[in-house]
C-alpha positions in Angstrom: -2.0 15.2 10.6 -5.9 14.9 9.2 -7.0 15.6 5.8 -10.5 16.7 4.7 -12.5 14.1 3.4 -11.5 13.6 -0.5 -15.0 12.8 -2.8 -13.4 13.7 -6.7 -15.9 13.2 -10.0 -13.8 10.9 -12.1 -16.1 11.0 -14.8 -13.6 12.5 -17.3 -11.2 11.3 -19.9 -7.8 11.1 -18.1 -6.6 9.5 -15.1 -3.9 11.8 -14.2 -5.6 14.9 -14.8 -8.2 13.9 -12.6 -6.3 12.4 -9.7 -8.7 11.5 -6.9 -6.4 13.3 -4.2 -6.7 15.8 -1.9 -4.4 18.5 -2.4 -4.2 21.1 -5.5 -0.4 22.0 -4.9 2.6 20.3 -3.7 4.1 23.0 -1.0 3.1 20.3 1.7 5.9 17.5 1.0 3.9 15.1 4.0 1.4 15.1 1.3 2.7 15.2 -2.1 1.4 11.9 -3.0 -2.5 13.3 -2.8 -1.9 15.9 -4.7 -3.4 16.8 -7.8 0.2 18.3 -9.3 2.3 14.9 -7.7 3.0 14.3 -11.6 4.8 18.0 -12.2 6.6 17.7 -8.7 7.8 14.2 -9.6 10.0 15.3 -13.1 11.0 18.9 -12.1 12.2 18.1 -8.6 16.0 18.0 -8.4 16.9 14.1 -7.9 17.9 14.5 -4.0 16.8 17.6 -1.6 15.8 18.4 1.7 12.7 18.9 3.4 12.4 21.8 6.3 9.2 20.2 6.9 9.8 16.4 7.0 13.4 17.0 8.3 14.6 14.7 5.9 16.3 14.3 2.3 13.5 13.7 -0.8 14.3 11.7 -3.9 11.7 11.8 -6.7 14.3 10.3 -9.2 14.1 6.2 -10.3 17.8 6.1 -10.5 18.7 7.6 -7.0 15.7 5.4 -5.9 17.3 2.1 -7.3 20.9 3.4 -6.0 19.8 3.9 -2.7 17.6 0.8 -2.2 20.9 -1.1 -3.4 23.4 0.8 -1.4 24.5 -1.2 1.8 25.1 2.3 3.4 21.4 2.9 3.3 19.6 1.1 6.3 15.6 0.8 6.8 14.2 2.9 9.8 14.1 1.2 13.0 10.4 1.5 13.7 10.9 -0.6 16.6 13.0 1.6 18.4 10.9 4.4 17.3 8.0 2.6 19.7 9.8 2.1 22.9 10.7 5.6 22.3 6.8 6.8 22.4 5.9 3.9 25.0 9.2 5.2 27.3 8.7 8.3 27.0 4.5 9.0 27.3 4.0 5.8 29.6 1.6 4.3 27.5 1.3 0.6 26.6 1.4 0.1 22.7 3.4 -3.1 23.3 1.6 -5.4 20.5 3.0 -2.7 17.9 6.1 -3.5 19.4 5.9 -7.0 19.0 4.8 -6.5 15.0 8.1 -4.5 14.6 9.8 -7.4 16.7 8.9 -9.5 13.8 8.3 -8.3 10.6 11.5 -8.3 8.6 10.5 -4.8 6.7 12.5 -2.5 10.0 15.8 -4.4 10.3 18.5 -5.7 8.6 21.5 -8.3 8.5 21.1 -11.7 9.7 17.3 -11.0 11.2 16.3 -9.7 8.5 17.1 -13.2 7.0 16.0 -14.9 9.4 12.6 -13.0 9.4 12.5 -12.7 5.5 13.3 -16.9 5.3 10.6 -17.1 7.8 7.2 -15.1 6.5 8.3 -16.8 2.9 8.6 -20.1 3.9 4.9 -19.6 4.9 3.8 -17.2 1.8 4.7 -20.2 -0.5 3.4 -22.8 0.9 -0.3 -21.2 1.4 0.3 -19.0 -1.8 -1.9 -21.6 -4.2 -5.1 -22.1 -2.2 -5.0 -18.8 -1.4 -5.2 -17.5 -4.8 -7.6 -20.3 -5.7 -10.2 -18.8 -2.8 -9.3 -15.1 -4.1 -10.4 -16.6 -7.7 -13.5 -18.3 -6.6 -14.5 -15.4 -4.5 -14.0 -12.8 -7.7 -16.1 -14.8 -9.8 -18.8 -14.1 -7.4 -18.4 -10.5 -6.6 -17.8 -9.6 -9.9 -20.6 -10.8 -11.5 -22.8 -9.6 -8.4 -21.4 -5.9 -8.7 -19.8 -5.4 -12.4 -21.6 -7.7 -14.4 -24.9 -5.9 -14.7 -26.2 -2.6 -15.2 -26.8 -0.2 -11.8 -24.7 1.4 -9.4 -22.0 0.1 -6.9 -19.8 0.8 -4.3 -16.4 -1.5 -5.1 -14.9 -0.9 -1.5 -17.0 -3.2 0.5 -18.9 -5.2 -1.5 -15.6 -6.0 -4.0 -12.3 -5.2 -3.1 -12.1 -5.3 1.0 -14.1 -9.0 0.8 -11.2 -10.2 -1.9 -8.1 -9.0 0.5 -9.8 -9.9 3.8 -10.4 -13.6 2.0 -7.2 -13.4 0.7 -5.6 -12.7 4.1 -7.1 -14.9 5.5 -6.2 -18.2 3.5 -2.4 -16.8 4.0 -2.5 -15.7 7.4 -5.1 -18.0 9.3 -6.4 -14.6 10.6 -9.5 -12.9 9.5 -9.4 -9.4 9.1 -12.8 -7.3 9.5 -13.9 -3.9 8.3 -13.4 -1.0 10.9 -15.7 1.4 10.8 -13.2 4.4 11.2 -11.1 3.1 8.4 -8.4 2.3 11.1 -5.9 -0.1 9.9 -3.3 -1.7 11.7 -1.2 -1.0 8.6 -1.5 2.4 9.6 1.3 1.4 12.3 4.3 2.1 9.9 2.9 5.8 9.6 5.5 8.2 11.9 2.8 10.7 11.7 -0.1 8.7 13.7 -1.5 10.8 16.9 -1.4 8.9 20.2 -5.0 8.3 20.1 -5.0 6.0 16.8 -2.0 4.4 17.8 -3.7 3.2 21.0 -6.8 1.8 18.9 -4.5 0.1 16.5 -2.4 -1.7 19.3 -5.8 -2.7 20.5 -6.8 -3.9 17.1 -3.4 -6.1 16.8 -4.1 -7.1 20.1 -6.9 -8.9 19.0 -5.8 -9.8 16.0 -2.6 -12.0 17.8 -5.5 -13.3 20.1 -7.6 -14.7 17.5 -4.4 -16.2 15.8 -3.1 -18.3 19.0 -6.7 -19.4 18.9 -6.0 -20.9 15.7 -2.6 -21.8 15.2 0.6 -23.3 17.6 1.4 -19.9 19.5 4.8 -19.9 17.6 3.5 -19.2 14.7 1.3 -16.5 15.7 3.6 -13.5 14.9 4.1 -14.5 11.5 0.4 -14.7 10.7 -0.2 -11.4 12.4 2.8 -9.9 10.5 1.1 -11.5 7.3 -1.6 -9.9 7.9 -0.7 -6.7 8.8 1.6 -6.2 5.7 -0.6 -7.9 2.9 -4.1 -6.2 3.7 -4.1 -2.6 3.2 -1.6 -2.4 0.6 -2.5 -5.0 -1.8 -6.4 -3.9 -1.3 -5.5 0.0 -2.1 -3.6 -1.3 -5.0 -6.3 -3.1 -6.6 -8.6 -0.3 -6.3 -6.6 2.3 -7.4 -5.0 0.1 -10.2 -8.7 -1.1 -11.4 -9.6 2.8 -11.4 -6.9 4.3 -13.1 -7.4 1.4 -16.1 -11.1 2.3 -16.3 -10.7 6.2 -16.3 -8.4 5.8 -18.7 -10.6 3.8 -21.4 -13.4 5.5 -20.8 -17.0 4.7 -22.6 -14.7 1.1 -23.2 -16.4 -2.6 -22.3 -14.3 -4.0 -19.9 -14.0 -6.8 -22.4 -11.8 -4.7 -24.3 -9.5 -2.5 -21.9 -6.0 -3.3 -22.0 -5.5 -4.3 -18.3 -2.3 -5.1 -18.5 0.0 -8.5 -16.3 1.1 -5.4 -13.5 -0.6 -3.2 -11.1 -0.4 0.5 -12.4 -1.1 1.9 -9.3 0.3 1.4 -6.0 -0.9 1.9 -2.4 2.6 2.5 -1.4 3.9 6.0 -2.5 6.4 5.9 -0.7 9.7 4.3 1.3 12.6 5.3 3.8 16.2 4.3 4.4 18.3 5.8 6.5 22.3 6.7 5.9 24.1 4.7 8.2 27.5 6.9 7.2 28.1 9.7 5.9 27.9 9.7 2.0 28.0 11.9 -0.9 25.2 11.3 -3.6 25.8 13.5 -6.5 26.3 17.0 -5.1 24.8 16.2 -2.0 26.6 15.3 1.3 24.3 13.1 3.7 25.4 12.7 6.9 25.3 9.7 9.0 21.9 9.3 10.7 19.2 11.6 7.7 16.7 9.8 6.9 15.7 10.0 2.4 12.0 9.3 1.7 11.8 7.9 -2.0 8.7 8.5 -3.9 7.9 5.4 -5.1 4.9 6.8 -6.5 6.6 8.2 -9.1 6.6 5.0 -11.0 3.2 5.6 -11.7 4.0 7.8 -14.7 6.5 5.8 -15.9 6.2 3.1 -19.0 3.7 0.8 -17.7 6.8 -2.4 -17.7 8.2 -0.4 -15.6 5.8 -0.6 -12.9 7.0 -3.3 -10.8 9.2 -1.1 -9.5 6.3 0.0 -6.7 7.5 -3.3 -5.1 11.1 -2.4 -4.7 14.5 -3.4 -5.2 17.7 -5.1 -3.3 17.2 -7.1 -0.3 13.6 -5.4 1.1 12.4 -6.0 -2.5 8.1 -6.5 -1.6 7.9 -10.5 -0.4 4.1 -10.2 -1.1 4.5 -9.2 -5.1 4.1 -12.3 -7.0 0.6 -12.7 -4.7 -0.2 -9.1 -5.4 0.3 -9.2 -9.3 -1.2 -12.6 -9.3 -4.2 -11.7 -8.3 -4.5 -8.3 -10.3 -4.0 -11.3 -13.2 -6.8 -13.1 -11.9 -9.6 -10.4 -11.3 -8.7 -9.0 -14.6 -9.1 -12.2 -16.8 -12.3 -12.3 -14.9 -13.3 -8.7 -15.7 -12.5 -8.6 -19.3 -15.7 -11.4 -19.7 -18.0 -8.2 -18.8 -19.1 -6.2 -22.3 -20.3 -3.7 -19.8 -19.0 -0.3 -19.5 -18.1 1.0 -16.3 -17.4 5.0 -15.0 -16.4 5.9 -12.1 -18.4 8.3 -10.4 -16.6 9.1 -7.0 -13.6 8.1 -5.2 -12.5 8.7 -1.5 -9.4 8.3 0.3 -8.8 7.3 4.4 -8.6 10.5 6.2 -5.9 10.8 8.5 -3.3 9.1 5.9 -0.3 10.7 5.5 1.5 7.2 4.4 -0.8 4.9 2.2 -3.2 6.1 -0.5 -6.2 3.5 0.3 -9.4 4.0 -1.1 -12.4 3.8 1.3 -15.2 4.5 -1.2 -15.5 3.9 -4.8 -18.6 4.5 -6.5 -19.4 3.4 -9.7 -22.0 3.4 -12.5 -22.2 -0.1 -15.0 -24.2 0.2 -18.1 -24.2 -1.2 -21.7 -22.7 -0.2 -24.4 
């Protein structure tokens, strides 16, 4: 499903009046999370109902979110299944998604998801340090470059995607680069891809598994490409969109003098799935064996702001990458809060052709004293 290219003014006073998303009402649940009334659908849904259109339960509500992310009769959705489905059934080769799903810990459960889980953070923490140390060095750079003098900029590429692709890079062992198309092979957790951009991200994985058995022991490979693959997009668009939603909402404020805050406020993430193993009764709502509930993560968003760690998740498939991520939302905004500049945010624009992540591929800005 394709959206229309989103370009929203955000030179106004409040954040989440002036959501840079797509949509002005909330009668298309595939994309409630771009929508400009996400906020009044969030609080005046009821806590758990179905969706004719996503064929699936919705939960808006933090406590059903926490219960369900807790509950061992809730299981993740086998995306790797989902694959040999589409590759059985269309006869088409997407067989380097299937190995991702063969290997990240994020689509099963039990003793490999332990095993996988052990595995990608056994690596995380023992490249976690330098990596943050080369995110560091890099911000200095960038953000006196783009932020720490009067003009224009565009934060995507010259700010944010040079941070994450260094950042992946120093945990992975793989370097990332910028797609034209804004194709991400992040994009391969999204159920509502067309056949076309799945093809182009298995190629892209492809290549990304090549370049790392160039570089590492070939056993180590799928871990670095799984790294990759889960860190990039989503720690990126949650920069961005945190870094935006502080800045529209201090507006005509130095940066030397926002509040930014130890957590994200925004995340890239809006929203989860688990699936009811059994039958089960939530409230006054029977769920059989085998629905799928999409939690709005999202919703967190308009929540206190300690409460916002809850974007990473809860119970076992609690986020692995959150210490990195809120680490170095700590780091770039120690280093922004040196700048007595004032910055406003002139336009911001989503992927098209996202119905999963919101990830920013433009943001334009305006930096001038004050």
């Amino acid at each position: 499903m394709a959206t229309n290219p989103v370009s929203i003014n955000l030179n106004a006073r409040s954040f989440v009046e002036h959501l840079p998303f797509s949509l002005a009402m909330t009668d298309n649940h595939a994309l409630i999370h771009r929508s400009l009334d996400k906020q009044a659908f969030y609080f005046n849904s009821k806590p758990l109902f179905w969706s004719d259109e996503l064929h699936c339960w919705i939960t808006c509500d933090p406590a059903t979110i926490e219960l369900i992310q807790k509950s061992a009769l809730f299981r993740v959705v086998d995306h790797s299944g989902e694959t040999e489905k589409i590759m059985s059934r269309l006869h088409i080769d997407l067989s380097h998604i299937a190995r991702v799903f063969q290997n990240v810990p994020v689509n099963v459960e039990g003793d490999e998801h332990v095993l996988r889980r052990r595995q990608m953070a056994h690596t995380l923490a023992a490249r976690t340090g330098e990596s943050l140390a080369r995110f560091e060095r890099l911000a200095r750079e960038l953000c006196a470059r783009y932020l720490g003098r009067s003009g224009s900029s565009e934060l995507v590429s010259d700010l944010f995607e040079p941070l994450v692709i260094e950042l992946a890079h120093a945990i992975s062992g793989i370097e990332l680069t910028h797609h034209p198309e804004f194709v991400s092979p992040t994009q391969v957790f999204d159920k509502a891809l067309g056949l076309n951009r799945r093809k182009l991200i298995n190629q892209q994985i492809g290549a990304l598994r090549r370049q790392a058995c160039d570089n590492m022991p070939e056993d180590q490979a799928d871990t670095a490409v799984a790294l990759a693959i889960l860190g990039s997009d989503t720690i990126m668009g949650s920069l961005a969109l945190s870094f935006a939603e502080r800045i529209s909402s201090c507006p005509d404020t130095r940066m030397c003098d926002i509040e930014w805050g130890e957590r994200l406020t925004r995340t890239a993430v809006p929203f989860i799935e688990r699936k009811a193993a059994e039958p089960i009764r939530l409230g006054d709502v029977d769920i059989a064996g085998g629905d799928v509930v999409r939690l709005f993560m999202d919703r967190y968003a308009f929540e206190r702001r300690d409460m916002r760690d809850a974007f990473f998740g809860v119970g076992r498939h609690a986020c692995i990458g959150r210490a990195v991520a809120q680490h170095a939302w700590r780091i770039l905004t120690a280093i922004l809060a040196n700048f007595p500049l004032v910055v406003s945010i002139d336009t911001l624009k989503l992927r098209e052709a996202d119905c999963m992540f919101l990830f920013p591929r433009e943001i334009k800005v305006t930096i001038h004293g004050q």
